[in-house]
Backbone as ProteinMPNN parsed JSONL, in Angstrom:
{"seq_chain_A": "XXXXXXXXXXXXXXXXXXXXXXXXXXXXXXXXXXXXXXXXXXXXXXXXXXXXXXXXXXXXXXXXXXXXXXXXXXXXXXXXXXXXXXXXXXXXXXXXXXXXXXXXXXXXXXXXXXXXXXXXXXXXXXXXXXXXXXXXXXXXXXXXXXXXXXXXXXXXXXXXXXXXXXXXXXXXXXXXXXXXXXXXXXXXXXXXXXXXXXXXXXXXXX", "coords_chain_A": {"N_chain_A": [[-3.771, 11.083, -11.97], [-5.347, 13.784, -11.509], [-7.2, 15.318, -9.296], [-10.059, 17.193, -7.737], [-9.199, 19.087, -4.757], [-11.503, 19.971, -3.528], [-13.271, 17.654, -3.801], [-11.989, 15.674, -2.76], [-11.065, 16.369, 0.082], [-14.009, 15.99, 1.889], [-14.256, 12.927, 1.906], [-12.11, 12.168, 2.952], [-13.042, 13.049, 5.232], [-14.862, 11.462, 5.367], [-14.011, 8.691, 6.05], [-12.865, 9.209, 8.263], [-14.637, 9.384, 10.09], [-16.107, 6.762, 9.771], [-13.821, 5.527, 10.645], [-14.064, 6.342, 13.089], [-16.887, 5.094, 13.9], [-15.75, 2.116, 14.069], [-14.25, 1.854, 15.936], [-15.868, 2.607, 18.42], [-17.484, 1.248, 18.15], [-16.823, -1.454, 17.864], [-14.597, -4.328, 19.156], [-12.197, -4.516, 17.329], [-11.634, -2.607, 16.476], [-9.871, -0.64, 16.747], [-7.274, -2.112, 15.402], [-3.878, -2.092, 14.38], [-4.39, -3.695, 11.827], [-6.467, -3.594, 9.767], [-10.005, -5.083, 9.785], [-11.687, -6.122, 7.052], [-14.527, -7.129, 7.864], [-15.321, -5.38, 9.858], [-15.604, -3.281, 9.065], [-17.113, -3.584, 7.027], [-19.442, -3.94, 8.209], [-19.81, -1.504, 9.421], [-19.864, 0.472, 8.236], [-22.595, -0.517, 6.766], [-24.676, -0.172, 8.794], [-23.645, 2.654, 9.263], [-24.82, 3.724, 6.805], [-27.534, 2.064, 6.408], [-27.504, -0.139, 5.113], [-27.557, -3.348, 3.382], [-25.417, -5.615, 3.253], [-23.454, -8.171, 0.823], [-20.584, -9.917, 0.372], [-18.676, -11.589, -1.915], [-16.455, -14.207, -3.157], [-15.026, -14.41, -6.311], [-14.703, -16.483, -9.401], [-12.63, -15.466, -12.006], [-12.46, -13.709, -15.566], [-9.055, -12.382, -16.94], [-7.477, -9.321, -16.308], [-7.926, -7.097, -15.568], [-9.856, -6.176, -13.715], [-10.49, -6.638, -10.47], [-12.415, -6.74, -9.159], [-15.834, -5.497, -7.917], [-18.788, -3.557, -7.586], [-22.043, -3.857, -6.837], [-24.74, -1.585, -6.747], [-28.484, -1.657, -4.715], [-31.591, -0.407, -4.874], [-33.212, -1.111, -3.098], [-31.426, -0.647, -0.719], [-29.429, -2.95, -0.798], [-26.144, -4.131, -1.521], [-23.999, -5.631, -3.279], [-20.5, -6.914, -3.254], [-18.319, -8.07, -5.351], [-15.629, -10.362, -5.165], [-12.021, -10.842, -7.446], [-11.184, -14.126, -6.906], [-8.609, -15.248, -7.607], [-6.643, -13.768, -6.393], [-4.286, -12.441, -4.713], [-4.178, -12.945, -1.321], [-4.118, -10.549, 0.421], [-4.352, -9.076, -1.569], [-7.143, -9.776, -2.228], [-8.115, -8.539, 0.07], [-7.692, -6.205, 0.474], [-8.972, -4.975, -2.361], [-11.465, -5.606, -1.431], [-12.463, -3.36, 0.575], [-11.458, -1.685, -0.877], [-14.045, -1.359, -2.893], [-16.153, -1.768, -0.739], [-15.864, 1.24, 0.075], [-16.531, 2.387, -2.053], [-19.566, 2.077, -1.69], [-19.656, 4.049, 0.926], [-18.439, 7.072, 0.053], [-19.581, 7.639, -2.184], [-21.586, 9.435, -4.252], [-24.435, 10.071, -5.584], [-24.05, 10.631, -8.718], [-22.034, 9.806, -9.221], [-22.345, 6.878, -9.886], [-23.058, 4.063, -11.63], [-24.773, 2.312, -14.037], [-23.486, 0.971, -16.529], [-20.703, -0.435, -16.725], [-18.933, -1.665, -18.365], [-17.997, 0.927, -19.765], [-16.803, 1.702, -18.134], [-15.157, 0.678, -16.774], [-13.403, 0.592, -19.787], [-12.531, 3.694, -19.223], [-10.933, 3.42, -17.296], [-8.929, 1.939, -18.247], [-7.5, 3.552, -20.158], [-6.549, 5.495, -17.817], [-5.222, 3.819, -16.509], [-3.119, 2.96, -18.617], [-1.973, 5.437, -19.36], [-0.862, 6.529, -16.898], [1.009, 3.88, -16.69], [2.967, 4.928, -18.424], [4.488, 6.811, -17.193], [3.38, 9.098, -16.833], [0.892, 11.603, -15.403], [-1.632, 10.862, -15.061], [-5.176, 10.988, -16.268], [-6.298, 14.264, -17.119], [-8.378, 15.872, -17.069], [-10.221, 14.159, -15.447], [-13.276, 11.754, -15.534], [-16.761, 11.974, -13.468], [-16.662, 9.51, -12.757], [-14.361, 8.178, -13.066], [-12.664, 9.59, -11.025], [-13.992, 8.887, -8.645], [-13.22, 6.181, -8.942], [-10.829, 6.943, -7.914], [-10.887, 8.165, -6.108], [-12.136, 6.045, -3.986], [-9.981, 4.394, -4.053], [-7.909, 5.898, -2.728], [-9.255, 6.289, -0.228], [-9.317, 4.058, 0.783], [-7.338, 3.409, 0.883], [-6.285, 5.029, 3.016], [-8.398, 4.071, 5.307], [-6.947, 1.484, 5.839], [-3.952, 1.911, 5.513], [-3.225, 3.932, 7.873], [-2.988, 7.498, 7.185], [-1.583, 9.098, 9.354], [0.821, 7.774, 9.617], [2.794, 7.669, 7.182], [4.535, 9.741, 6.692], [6.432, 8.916, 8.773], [7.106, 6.375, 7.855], [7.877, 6.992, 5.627], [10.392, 8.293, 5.778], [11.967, 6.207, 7.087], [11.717, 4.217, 5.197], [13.645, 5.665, 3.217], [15.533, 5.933, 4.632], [16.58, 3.366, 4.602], [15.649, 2.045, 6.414], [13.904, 0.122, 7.015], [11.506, -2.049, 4.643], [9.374, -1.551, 2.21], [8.041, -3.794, 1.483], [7.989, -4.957, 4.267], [6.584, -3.261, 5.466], [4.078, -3.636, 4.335], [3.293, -5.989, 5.141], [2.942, -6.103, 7.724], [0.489, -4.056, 7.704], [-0.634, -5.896, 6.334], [-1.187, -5.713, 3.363], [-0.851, -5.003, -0.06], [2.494, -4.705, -1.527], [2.632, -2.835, -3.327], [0.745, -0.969, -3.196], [1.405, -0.439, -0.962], [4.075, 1.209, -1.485], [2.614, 2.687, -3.301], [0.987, 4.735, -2.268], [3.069, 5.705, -0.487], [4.288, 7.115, -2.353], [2.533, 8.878, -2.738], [2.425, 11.635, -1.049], [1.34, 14.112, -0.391], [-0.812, 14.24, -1.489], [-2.368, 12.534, 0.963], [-1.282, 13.695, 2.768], [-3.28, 15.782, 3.348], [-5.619, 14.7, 4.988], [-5.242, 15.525, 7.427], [-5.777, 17.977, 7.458], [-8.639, 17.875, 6.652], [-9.387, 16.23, 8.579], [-9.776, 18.815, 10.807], [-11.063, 20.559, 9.912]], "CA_chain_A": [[-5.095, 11.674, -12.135], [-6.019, 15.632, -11.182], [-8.799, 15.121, -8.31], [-10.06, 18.814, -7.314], [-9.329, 19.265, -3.753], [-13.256, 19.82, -3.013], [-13.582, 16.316, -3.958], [-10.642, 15.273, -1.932], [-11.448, 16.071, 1.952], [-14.995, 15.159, 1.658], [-14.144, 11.28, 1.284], [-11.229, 11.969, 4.147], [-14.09, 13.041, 6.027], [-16.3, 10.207, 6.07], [-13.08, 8.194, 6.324], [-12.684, 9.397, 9.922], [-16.189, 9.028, 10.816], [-16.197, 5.142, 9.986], [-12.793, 5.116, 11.839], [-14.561, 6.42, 15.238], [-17.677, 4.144, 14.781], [-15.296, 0.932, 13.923], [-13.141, 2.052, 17.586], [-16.335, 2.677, 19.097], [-18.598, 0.227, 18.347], [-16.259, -2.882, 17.653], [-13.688, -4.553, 19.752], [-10.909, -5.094, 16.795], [-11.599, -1.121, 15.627], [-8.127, -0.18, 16.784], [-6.791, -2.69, 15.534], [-3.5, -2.081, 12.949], [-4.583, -4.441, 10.656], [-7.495, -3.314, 9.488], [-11.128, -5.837, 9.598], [-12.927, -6.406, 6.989], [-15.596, -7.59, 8.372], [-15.698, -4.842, 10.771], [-15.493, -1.862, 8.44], [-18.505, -3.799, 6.295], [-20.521, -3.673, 9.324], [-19.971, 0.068, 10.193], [-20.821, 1.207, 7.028], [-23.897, -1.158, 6.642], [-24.745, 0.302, 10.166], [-23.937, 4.043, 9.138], [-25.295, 4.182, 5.787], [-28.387, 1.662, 6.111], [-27.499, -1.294, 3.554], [-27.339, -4.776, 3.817], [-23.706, -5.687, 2.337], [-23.129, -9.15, 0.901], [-19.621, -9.885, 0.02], [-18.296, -12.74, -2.499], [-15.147, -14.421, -4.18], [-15.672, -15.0, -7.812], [-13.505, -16.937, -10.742], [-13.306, -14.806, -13.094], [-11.263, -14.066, -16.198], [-9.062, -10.922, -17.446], [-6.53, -9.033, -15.159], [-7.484, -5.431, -15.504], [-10.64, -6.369, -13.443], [-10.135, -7.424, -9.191], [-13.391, -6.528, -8.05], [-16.539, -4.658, -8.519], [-19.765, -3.485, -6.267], [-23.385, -3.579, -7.233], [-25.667, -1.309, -5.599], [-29.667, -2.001, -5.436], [-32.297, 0.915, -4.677], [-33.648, -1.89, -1.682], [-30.254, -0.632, 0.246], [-28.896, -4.357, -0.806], [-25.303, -3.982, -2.084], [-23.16, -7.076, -3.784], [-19.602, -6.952, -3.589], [-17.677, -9.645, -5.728], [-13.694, -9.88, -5.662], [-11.687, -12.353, -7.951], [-11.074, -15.724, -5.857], [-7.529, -15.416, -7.791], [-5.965, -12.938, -6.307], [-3.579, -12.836, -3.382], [-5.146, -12.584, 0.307], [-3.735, -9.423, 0.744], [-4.856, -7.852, -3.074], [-8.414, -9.791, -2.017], [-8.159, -7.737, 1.396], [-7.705, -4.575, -0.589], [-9.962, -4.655, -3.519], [-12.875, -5.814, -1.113], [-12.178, -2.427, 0.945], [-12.06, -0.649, -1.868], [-15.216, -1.615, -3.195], [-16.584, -0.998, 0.532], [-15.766, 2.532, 0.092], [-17.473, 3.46, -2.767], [-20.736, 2.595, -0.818], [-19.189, 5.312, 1.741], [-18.291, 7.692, -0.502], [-19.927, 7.64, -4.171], [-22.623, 10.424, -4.243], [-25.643, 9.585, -6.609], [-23.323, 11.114, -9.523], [-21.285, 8.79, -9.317], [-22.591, 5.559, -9.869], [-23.325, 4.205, -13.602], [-24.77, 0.578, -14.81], [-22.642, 1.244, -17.307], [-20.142, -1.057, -16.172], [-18.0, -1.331, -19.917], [-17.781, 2.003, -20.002], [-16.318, 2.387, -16.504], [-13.891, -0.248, -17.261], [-12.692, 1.288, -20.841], [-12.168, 5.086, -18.815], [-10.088, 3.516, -16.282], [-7.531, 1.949, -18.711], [-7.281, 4.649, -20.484], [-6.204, 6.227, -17.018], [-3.777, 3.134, -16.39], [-2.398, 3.177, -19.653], [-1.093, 7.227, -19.074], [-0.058, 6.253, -15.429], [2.231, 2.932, -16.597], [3.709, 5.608, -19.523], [5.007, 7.488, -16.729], [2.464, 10.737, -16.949], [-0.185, 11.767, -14.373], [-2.951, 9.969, -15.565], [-5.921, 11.897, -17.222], [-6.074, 15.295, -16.93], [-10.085, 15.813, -16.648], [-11.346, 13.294, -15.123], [-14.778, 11.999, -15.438], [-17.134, 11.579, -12.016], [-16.513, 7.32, -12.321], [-12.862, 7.905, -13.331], [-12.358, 10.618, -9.792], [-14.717, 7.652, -8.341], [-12.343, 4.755, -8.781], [-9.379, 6.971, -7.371], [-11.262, 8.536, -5.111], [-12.464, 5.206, -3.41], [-8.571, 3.396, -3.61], [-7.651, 6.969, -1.526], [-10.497, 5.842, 0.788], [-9.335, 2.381, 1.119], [-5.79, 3.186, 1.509], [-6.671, 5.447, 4.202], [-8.682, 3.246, 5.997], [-5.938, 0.347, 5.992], [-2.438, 2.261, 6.197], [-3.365, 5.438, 8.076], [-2.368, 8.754, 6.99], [-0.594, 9.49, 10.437], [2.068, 6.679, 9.758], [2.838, 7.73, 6.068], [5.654, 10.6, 6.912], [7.27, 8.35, 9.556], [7.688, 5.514, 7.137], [8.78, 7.278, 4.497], [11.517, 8.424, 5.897], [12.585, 4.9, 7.375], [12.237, 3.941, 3.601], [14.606, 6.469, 2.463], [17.001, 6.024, 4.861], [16.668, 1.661, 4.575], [15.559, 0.949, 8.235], [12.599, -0.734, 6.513], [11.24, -2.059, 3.474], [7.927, -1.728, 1.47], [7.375, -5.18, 1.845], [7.964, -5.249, 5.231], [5.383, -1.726, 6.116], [2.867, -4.307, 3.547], [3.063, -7.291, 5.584], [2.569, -5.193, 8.789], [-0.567, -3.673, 7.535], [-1.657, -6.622, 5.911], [-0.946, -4.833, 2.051], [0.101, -5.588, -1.073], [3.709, -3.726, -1.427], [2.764, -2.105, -4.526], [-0.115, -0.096, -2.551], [2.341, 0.812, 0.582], [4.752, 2.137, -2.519], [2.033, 4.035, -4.421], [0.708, 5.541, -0.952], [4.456, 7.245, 0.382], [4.743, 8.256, -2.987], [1.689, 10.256, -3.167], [2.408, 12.107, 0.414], [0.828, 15.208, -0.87], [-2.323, 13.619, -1.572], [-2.749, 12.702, 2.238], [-1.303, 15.383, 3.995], [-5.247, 16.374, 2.947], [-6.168, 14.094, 5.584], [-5.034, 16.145, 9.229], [-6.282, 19.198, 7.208], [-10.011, 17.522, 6.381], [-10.388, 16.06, 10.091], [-9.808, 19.721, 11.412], [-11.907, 21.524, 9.353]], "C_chain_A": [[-5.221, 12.899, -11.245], [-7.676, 15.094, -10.588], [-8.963, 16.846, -7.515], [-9.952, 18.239, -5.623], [-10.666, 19.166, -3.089], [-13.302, 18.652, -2.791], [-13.166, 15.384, -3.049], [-10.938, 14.874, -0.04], [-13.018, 16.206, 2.14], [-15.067, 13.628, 2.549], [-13.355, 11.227, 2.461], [-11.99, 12.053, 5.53], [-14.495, 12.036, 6.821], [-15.092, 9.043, 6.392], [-12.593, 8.105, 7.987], [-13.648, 9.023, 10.61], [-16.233, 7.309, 10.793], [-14.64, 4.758, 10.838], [-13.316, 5.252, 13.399], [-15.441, 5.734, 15.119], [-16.939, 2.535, 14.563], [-14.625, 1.397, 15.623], [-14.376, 1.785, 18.389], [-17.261, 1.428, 19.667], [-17.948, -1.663, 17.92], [-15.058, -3.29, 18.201], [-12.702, -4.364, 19.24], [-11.166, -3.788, 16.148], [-10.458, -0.499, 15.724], [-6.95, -0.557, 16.283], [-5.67, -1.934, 14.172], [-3.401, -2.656, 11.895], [-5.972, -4.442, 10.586], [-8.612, -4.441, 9.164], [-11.988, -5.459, 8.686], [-14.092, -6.158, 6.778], [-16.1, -6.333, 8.894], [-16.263, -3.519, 9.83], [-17.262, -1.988, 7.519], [-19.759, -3.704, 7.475], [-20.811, -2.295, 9.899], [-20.405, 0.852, 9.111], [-21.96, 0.549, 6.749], [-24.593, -0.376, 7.963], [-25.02, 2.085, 9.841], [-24.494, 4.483, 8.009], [-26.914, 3.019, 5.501], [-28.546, 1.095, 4.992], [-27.593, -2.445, 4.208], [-26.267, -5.223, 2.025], [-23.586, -6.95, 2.264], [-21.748, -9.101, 0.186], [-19.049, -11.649, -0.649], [-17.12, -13.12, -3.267], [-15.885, -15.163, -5.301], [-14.482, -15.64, -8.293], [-13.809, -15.733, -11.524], [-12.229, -14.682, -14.434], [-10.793, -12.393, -16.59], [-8.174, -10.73, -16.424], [-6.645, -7.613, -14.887], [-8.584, -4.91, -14.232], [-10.836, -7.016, -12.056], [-11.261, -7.28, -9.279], [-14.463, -5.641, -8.623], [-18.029, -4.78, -7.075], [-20.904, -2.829, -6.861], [-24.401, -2.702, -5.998], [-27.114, -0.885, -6.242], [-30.661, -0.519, -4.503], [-33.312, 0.162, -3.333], [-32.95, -1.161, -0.665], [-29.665, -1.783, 0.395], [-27.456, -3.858, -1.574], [-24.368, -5.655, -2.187], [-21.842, -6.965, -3.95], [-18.837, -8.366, -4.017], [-15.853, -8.867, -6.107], [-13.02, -11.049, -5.903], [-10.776, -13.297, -6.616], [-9.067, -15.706, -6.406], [-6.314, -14.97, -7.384], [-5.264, -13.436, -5.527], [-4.414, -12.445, -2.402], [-5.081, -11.19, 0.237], [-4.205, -8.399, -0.184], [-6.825, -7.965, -2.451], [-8.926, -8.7, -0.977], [-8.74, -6.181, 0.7], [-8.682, -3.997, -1.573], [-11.556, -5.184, -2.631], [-13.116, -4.136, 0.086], [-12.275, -1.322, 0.275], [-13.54, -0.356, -2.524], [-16.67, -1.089, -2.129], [-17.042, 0.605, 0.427], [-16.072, 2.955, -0.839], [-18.683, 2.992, -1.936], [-20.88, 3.791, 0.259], [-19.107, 6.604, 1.502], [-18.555, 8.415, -1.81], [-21.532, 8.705, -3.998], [-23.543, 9.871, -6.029], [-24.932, 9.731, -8.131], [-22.636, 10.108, -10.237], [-21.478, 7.234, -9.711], [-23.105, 5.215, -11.26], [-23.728, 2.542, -13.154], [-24.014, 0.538, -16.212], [-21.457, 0.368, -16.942], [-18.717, -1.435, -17.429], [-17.276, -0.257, -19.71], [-16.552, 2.217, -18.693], [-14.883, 1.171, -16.784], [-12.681, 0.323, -18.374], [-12.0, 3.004, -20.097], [-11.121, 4.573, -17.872], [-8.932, 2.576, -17.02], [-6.949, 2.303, -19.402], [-6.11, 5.674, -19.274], [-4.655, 5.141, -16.529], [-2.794, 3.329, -17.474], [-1.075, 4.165, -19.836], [-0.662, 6.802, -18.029], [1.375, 5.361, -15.475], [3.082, 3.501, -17.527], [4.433, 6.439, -18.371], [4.212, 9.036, -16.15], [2.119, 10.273, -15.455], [-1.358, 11.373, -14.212], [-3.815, 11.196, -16.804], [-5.871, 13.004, -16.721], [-7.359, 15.931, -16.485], [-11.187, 14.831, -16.375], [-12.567, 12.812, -15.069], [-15.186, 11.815, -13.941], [-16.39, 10.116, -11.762], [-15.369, 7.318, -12.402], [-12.323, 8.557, -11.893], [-13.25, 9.479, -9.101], [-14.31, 6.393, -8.18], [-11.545, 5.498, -7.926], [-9.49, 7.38, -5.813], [-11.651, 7.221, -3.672], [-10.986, 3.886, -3.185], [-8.027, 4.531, -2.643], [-8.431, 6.327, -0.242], [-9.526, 4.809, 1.342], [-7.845, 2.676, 1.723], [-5.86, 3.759, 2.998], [-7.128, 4.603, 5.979], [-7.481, 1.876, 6.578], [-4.302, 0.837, 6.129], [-2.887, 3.692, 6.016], [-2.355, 6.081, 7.758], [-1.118, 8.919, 7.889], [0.984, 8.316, 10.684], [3.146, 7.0, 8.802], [4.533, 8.583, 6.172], [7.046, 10.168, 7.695], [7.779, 7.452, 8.804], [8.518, 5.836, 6.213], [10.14, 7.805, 4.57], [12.619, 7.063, 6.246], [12.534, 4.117, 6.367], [13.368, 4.415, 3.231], [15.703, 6.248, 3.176], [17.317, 4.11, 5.545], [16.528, 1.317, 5.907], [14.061, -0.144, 7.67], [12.235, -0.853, 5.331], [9.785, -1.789, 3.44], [7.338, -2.869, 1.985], [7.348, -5.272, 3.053], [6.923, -4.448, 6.215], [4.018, -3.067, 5.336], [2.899, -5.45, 4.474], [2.564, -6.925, 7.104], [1.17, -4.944, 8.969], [-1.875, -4.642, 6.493], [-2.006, -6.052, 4.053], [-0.467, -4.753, 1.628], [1.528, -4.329, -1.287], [3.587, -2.786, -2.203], [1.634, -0.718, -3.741], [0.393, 1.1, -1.489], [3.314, 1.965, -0.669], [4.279, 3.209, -3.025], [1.459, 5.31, -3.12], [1.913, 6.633, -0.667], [4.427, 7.897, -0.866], [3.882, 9.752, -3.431], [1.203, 11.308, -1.783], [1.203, 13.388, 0.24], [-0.553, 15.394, -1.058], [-2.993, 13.708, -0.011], [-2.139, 12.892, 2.804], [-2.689, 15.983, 3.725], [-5.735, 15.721, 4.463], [-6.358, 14.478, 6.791], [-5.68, 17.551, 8.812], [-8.239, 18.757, 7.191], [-10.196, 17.268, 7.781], [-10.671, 17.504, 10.863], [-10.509, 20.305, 11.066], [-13.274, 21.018, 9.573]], "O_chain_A": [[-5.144, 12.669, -10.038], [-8.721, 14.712, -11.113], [-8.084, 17.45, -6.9], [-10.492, 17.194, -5.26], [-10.89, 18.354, -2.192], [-13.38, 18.315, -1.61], [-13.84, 14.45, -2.614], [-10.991, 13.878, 0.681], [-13.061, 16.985, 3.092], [-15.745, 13.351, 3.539], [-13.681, 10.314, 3.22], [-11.75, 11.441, 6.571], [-14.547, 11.736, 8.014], [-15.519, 8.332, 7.302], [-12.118, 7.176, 8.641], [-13.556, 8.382, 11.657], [-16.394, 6.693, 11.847], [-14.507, 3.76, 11.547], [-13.101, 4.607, 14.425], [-15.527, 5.148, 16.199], [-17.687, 1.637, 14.95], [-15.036, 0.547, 16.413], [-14.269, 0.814, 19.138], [-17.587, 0.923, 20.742], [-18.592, -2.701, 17.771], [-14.145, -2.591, 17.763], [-11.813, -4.007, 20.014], [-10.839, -3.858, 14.963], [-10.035, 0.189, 14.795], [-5.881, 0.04, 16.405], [-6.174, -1.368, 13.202], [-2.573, -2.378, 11.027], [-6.65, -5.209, 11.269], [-8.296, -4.982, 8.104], [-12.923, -4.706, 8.957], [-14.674, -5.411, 5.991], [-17.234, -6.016, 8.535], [-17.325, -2.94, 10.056], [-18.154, -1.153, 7.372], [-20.914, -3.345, 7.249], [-21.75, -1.986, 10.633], [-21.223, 1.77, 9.159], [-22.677, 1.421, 6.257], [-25.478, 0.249, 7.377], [-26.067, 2.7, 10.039], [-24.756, 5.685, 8.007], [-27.434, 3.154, 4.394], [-29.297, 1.415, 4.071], [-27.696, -2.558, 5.429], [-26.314, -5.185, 0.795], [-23.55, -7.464, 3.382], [-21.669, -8.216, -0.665], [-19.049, -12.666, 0.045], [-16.748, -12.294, -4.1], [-16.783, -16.003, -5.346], [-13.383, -15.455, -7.77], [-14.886, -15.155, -11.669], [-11.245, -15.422, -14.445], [-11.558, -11.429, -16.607], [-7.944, -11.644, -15.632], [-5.843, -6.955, -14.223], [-8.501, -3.787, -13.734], [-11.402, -8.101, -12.184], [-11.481, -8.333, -9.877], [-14.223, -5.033, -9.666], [-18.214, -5.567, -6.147], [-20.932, -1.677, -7.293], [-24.687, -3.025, -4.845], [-27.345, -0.294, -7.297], [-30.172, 0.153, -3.595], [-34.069, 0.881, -2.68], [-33.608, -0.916, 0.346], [-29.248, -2.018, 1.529], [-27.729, -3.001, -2.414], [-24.216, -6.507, -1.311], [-21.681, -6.865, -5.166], [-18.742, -9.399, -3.353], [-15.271, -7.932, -6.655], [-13.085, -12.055, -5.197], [-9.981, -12.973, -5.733], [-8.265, -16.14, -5.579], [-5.215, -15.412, -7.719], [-5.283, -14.654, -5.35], [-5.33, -11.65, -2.608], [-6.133, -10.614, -0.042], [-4.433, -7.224, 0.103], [-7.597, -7.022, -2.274], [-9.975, -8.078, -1.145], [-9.757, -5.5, 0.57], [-9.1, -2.839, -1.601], [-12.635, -5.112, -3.219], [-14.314, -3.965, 0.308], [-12.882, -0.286, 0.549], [-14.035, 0.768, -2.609], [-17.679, -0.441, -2.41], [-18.161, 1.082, 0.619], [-16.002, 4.184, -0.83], [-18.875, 3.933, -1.166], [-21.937, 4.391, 0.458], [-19.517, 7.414, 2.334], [-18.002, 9.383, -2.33], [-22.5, 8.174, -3.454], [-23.157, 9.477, -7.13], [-25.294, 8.819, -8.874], [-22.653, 9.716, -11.404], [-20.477, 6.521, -9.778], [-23.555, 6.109, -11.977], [-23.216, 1.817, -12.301], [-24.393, -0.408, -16.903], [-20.852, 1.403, -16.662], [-17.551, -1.382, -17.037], [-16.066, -0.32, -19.49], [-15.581, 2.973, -18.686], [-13.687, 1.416, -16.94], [-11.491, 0.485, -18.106], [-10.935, 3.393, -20.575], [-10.284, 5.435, -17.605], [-7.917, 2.44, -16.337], [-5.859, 1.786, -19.646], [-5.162, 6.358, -19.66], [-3.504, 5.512, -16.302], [-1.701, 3.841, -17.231], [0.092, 3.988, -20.187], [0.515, 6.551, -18.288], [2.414, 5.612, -14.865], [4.095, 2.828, -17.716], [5.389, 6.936, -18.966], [4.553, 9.784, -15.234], [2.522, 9.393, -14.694], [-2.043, 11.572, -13.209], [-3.364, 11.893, -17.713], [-5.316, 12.972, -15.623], [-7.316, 16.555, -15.426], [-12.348, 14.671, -16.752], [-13.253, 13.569, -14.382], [-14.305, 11.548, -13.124], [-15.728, 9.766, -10.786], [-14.892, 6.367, -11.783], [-11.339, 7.923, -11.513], [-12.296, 8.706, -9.184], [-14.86, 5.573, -7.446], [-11.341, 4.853, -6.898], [-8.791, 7.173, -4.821], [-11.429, 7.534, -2.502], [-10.97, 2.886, -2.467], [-7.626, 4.051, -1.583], [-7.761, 5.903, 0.7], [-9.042, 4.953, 2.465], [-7.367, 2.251, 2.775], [-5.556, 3.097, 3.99], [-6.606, 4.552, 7.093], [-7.397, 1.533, 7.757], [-3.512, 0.17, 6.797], [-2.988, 4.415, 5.025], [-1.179, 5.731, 7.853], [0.044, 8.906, 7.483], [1.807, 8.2, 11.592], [4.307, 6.793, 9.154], [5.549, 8.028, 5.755], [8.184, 10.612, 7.549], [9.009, 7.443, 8.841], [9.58, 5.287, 5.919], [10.928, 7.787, 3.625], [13.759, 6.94, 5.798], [13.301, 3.157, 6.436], [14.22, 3.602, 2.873], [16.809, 6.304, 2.638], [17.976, 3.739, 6.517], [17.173, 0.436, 6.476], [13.524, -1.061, 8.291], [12.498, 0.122, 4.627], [9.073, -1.791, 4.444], [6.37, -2.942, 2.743], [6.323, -5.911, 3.29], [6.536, -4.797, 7.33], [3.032, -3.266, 6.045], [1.81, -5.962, 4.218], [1.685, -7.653, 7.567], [0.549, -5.347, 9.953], [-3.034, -4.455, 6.122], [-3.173, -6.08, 3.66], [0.658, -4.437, 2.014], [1.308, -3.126, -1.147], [4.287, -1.79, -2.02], [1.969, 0.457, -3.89], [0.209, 2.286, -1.219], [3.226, 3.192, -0.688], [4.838, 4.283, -3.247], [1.591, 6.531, -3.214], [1.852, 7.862, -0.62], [4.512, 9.125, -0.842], [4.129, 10.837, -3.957], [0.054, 11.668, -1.526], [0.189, 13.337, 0.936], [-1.263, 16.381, -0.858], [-3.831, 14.546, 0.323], [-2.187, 12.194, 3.817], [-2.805, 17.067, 4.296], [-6.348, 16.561, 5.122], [-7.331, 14.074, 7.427], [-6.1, 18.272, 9.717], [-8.999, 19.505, 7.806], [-11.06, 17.932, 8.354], [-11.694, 17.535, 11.546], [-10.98, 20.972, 11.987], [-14.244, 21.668, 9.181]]}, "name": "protein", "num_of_chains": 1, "seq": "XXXXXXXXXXXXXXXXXXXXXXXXXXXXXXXXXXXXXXXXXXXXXXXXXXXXXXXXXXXXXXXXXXXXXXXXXXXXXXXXXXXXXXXXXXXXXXXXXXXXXXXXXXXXXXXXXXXXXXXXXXXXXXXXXXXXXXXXXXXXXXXXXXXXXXXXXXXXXXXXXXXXXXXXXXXXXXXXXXXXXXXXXXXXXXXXXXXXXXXXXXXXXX"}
């Protein structure tokens, strides 16, 4: 998927900002295995919500997770009960971060719709392509908020070091994912999109 740059260090932005009030204001904010708990509390905290978070059954596979938000400042995140710890970890993080990041634009009850655009976008991705080519807001909105998440949970500043200790077998995928608490397929799709966040030392500076 083609995300305009504009769009891009924005989101890396506010990404940093909930990194200094999770350090500042919470004991386990340094921690390299990212909380949670903690991260739902710093954004409830910096954006004035009240965040409930839930495991569901549910059925379907194209579908981890999803995040209701109410015009109270009440937000509902539900993530399937089926998953693995580590996918649950992930997709409740992600979800997190569109409350962080999703500008009024962005957000739809539309909830079908937003489903059908994004496997459309898998579809082109597991063919090999780049995904879609013009993204809609909710489609730059999903990718934009798994950027977020990855961010948050296997920092940027690690990404260049690993990847080389990939390439030259001092370490595996699985073994950087179990580290950071993250499914392997995430640490994989992360080194390979270096390019993406190298955005990230350029957005904190600016």
């Amino acid at each position: 998927m083609l995300i305009p740059e504009v769009r891009i260090l924005p989101v890396f932005k506010k990404v940093k900002a909930v990194r200094e009030h999770m350090n500042l204001y919470h004991v386990d904010g340094g921690s390299h295995r990212l909380s949670v708990d903690t991260l739902a509390k710093s954004i409830a905290d910096m954006y004035a919500l009240k965040i409930e978070l839930y495991e569901v059954y549910a059925p379907g596979s194209r579908v981890a997770g999803n995040v209701e938000r109410y015009q109270n400042g009440r937000a509902i995140i539900l993530v399937k009960a089926e998953l693995s710890d580590a996918m649950k970890r992930f997709v409740a993080v992600k979800e997190l971060c569109h409350l962080m990041i999703d500008e009024d634009d962005d957000w739809s009850s539309l909830g079908v719709d937003t489903i059908k655009e994004m496997k459309v976008e898998f579809d082109l991705a597991d063919k090999g392509g780049e995904g879609v080519s013009n993204p809609s807001r909710t489609q730059q909105s999903e990718h934009l908020a798994w950027m977020a998440a990855v961010s948050l949970m296997y920092p940027c500043e690690f990404h260049v070091t690993d990847k080389a200790a990939v390439d030259a077998k001092t370490v595996t995928i699985a073994k950087l994912g179990l580290h950071h608490d993250l499914p392997p397929h995430v640490v994989e799709s992360a080194l390979a999109q270096g390019h993406v966040f190298s955005m990230y030392d350029r957005a904190c500076q600016s």
